[in-house]
Structure formats: structure tokens, C-alpha cells
N, C-alpha and C positions, 0 to 999 in steps of 0.2 A: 725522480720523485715529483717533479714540477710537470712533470706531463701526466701523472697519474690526478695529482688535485685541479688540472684543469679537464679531465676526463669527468671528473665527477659532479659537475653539473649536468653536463652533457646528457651524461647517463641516466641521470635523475629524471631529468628532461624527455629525454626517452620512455623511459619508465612511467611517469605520469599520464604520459598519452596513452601508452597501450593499454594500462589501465583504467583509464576515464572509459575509451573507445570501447573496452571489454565490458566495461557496468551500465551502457549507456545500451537505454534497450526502453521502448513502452512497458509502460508499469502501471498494476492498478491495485489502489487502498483502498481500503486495507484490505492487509492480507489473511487476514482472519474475521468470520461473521461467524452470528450466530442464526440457525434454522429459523425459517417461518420468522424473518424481522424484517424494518424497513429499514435501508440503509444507503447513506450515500457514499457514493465510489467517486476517485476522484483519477480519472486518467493522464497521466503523465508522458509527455511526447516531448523528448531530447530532439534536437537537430545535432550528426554526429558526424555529416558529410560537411565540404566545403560550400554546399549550395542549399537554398530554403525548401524548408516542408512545407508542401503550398496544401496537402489533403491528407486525412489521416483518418481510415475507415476503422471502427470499431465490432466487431460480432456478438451479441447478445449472448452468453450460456441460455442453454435451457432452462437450467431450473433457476433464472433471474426473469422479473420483469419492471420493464421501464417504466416509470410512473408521469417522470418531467426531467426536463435537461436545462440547465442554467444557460441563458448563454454568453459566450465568451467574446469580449470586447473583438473585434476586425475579422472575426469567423463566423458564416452562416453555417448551418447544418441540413439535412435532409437523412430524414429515416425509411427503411425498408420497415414491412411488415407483411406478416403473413394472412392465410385466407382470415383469421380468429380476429385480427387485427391490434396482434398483439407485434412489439417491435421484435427484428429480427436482427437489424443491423442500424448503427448511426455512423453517419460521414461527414465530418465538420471540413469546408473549404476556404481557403485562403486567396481572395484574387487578387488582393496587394502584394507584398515582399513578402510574404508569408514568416515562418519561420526562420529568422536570419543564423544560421552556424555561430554554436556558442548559446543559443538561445534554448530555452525549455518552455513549454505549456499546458496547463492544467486543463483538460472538460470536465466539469461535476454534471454526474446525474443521479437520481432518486430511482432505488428499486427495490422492490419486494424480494425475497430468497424464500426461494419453497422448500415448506416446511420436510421434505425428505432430501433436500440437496446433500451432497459429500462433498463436492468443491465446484466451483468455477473457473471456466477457464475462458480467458478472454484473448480470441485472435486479433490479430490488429494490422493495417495494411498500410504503413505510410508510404507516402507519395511526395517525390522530389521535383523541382522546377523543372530537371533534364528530362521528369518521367518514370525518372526507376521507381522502380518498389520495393523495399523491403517488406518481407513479409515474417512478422512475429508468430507464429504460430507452430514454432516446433518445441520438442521437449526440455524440459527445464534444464537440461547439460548442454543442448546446442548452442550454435552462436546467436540462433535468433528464438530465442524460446519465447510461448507465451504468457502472458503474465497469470496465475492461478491464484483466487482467495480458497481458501481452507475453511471449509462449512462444519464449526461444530452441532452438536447436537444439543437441545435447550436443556435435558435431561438432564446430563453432565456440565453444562453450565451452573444451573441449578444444583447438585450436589456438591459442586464446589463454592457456588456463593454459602452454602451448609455449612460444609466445610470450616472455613473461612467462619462463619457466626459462631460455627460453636468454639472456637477456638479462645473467644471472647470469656466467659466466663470462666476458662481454667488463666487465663491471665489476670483477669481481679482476683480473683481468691490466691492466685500466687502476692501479688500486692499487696492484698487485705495480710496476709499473712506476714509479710514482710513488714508490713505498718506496726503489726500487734507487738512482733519481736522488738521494738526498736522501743514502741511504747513501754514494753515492760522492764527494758533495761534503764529505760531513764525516769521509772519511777522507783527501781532499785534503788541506783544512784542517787537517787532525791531524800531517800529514807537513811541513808548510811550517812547523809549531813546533817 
């Protein structure tokens, strides 16, 4: 019995990590927009090895476009763009200690969503002091998947803010109704004294 309750931190311990290691991946919010809006996205870069993210390339979707990019205290950036001169790709780099393990960081940027997007998908390429790369850009059940927002439609946005309104007046008139009943029992009561 005393080797089993000293197993179980252990294992917990275990378990936490594989865990952590499992959920830790570039990520990008939100993961839900709405067509034809201006939105900022906020990219999330874990360090999941024992050594620092010194670079971390980001791929524009298509139907996004970049407006402005914040930038981020100890990382410069440099963007690709295409013939139109619209941005195709950003690469934020690190020449200090970059990313130290254990450590996460945010890039915020501003972008438009065209107004017939279905979703975005955003590739992303970090880069480690030794050099390796992971590269995020496979499907959502892989190990390295890439991060997707989910592009609704304003149409359906709008039928449900509808929705949601009209929902408003069948709940006063349940109230009001509720008010009436309560008034007329305590002017019953009022009359039978």
C-alpha cells in the first residue's frame, strides 16, 4: 500500500506533462469571427522544448488581410508580401534568449476577414536556438496541427442577435403578467380585511 501512495504523485506528475506537452501547440483567437469584420487576432507561441524560441513565422489565410501588427517588447518582425502588396506571411525574431522553456508569448495583429471567408487557417513555423522547426500546419487531430478561426456568416449572426431581441418581449409580458397576478391577490386580501 505505501508503494502504491508513493507512486501517485509520480504518476500525476507524469501525467501533467504529457498533457501540458499534448495542448501546447501555436494557437490563434479567437477562434470564432464574423465575415467582412475587422479583427484583432492574438497569436500564442508556448516554448514546449528544453531550449528557447528564438523565431516564430506566421502564414496569412487568404481570405485575412493584415492591417498593423503591435509590436512585441525584445522581438523585431519582418513581413513577406505579395506582387498586390498585400502581406503574405510575418516572422517575429528573437536575437536575445529568446523564448526561455516554460515561457509563452503573445503577437497581436489587425486584420480584415473577407466578407465570403468559411475559415482561417493559420500555418506557423517555430524555430529553436538548436534550429529545428516545428512546423504547425497539419490537420486538427495531428500532433502538430494548425491553428483554424471559424468564419461565420453576418446573415446568421444577425438572425440571431433577432433572435435573441425578440425573445425580450415574450419575457416582459411573462413578468407583466406575473406582476398583475400577485397585484390582484393582494388587493383581494386587502378587501377581505
Amino acid at each position: 500500500m505505501k508503494k502504491i501512495l508513493t507512486l501517485i504523485p509520480i504518476l500525476f506528475l507524469a501525467f501533467s506533462v504529457i498533457v501540458n506537452v499534448a495542448s501546447a501547440h501555436v494557437t490563434v483567437d479567437p477562434s470564432q469571427v464574423p465575415e467582412n469584420s475587422w479583427q484583432k487576432f492574438t497569436i500564442k507561441v508556448p516554448t514546449e522544448k528544453d531550449i528557447p524560441t528564438t523565431k516564430v513565422q506566421v502564414v496569412v489565410p487568404d481570405k485575412a488581410e493584415i492591417m498593423s501588427l503591435e509590436p512585441a517588447a525584445g522581438w523585431s518582425y519582418t513581413t513577406e508580401k505579395d506582387s498586390g502588396g498585400k502581406i503574405t506571411s510575418v516572422t517575429w525574431s528573437n536575437d536575445g534568449k529568446g523564448l526561455l522553456p516554460g515561457e509563452f508569448m503573445e503577437f497581436n495583429i489587425m486584420a480584415k476577414v473577407d466578407d465570403n471567408a468559411k475559415e482561417l487557417r493559420w500555418k506557423a513555423y517555430q524555430t529553436y536556438q538548436d534550429g529545428s522547426v516545428v512546423k504547425w500546419i497539419g490537420p486538427e487531430d495531428s500532433d502538430h496541427p494548425a491553428s483554424v478561426t471559424k468564419v461565420t456568416a453576418t446573415e446568421e449572426q444577425n438572425s440571431e442577435a433577432k433572435n435573441e431581441n425578440a425573445s425580450w418581449p415574450l419575457i416582459l409580458s411573462i413578468v407583466a403578467a406575473v406582476l398583475s397576478v400577485v397585484a390582484l391577490v393582494i388587493s383581494l386580501v386587502k378587501k377581505r380585511k
